[in-house]
ROPAMAR-248362 format. One record per residue: residue in one letter; x negated, y, z of N, C-alpha, C, O in turn. Coordinates in steps of 0.02 Angstrom, whole numbers, padded with zeros to 5 digits, always signed. Example, Ala and Ser with C-alpha at 12.3 -4.5 7.8 and 13.67 -1.06 7.14 Angstrom:
A-00660-00284+00390-00615-00225+00390-00660-00165+00390-00712-00166+00423 S-00642-00112+00354-00684-00053+00357-00645+00002+00394-00670+00057+00402 
END
This chain:
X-09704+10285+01084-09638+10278+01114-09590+10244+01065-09543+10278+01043 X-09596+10183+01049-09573+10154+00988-09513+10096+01037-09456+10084+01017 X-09534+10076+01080-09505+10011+01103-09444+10050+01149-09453+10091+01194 X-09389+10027+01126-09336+10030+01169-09314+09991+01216-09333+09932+01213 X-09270+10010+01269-09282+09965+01333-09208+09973+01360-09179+10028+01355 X-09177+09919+01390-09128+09933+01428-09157+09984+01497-09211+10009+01512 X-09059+09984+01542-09116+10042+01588-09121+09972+01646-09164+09972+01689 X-09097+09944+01642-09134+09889+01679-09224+09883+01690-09263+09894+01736 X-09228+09861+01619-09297+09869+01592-09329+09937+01618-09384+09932+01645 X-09298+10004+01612-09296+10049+01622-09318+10067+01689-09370+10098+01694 X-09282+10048+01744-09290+10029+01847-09366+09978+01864-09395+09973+01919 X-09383+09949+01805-09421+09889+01822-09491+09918+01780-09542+09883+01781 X-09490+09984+01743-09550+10016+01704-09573+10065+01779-09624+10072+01813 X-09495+10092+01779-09524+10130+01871-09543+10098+01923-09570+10132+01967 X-09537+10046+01932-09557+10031+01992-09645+10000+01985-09682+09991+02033 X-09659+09989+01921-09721+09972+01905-09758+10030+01904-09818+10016+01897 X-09745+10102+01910-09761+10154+01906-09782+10192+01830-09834+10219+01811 X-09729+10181+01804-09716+10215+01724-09667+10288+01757-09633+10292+01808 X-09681+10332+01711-09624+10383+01685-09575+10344+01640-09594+10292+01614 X-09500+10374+01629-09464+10333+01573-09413+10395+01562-09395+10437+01604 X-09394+10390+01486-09343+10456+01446-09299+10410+01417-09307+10349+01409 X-09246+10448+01402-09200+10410+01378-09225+10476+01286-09254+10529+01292 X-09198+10443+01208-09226+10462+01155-09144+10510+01148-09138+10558+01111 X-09078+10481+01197-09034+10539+01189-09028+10581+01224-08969+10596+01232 X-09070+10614+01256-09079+10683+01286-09107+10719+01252-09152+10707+01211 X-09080+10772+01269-09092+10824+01233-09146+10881+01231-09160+10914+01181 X-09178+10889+01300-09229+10913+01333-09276+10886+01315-09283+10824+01313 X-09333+10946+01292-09417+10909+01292-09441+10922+01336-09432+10970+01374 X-09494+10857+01338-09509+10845+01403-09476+10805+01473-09504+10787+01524 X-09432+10802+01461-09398+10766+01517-09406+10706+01520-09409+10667+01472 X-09411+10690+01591-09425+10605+01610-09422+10602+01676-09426+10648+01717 X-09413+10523+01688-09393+10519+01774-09453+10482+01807-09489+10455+01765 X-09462+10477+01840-09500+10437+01893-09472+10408+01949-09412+10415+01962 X-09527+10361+01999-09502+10331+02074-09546+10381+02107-09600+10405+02092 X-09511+10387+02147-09574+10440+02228-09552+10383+02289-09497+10371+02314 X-09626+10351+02302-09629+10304+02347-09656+10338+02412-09716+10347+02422 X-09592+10361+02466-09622+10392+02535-09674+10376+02557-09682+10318+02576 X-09719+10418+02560-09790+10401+02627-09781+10419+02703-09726+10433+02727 X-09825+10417+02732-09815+10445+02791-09808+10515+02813-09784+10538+02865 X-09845+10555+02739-09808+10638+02761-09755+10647+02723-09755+10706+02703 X-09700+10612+02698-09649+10632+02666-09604+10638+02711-09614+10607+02763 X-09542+10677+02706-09474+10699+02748-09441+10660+02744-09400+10651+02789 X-09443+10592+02658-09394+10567+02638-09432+10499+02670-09492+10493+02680 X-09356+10427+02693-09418+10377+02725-09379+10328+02654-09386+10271+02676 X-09353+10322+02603-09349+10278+02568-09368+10315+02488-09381+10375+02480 X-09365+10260+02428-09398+10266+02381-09331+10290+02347-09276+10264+02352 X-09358+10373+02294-09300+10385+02248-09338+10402+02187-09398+10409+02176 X-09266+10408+02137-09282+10428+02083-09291+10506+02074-09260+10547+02109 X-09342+10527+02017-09322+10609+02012-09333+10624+01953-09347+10578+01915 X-09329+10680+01931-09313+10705+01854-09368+10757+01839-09396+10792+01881 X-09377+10757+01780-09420+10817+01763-09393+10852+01703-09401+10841+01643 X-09347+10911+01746-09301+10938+01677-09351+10979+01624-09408+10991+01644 X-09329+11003+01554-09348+11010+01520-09357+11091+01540-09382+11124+01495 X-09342+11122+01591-09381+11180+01608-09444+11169+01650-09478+11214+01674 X-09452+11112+01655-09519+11096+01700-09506+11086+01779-09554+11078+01817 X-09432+11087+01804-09409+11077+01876-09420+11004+01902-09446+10966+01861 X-09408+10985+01951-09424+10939+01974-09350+10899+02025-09347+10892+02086 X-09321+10888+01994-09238+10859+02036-09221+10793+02031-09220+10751+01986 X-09198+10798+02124-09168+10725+02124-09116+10689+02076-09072+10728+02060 X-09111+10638+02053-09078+10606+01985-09029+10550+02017-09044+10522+02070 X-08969+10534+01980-08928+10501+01987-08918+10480+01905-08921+10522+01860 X-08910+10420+01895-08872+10362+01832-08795+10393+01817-08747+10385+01854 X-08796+10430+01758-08731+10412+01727-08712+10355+01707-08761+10329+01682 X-08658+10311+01704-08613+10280+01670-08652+10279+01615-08690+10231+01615 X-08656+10314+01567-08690+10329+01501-08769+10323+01507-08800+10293+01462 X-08800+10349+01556-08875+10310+01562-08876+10225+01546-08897+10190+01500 X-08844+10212+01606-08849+10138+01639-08819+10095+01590-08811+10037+01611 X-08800+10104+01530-08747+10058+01478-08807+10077+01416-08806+10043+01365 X-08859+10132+01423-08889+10150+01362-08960+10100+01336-08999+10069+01373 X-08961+10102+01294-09022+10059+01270-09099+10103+01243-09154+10079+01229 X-09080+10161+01243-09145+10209+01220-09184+10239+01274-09201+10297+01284 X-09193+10195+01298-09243+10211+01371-09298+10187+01326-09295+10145+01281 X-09384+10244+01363-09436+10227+01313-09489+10234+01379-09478+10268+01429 X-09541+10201+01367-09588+10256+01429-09621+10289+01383-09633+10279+01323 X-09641+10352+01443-09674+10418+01416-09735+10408+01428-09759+10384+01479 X-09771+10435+01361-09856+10450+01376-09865+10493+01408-09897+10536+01378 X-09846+10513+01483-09864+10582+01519-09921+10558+01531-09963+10591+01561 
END
């Protein structure tokens, strides 16, 4: 996890199907992903989600402070 990435870079690691962390969070373990709806999903478009550092699994939204950050990495999950 050496290479830093805009989160640009960051949207474009997810959609290739990477996990991605930002190195200023504070939580271990945490990282986001894309969930691309299938046909048994409830949801019919593609989102982001989180994997907090208690092991939960929540829908995610971009801070201001994400989206301007440069320490986006992908994760060896």
């Amino acid at each position: 996890m050496n290479n830093q990435m805009t989160f640009g870079e960051a949207v474009e690691a997810l959609k290739a199907g990477e996990t991605v962390t930002r190195t200023g969070w504070n939580g271990r373990g945490m990282y986001l992903a894309l969930q691309v709806p299938d046909d048994h999903s409830k949801m019919t478009l593609p989102y982001i989600y989180m994997r907090t550092a208690q092991g939960d699994l929540v829908p995610w939204l971009a801070s201001q402070t994400d989206i301007l950050s440069d320490d986006w990495q992908i994760t060896a999950n």
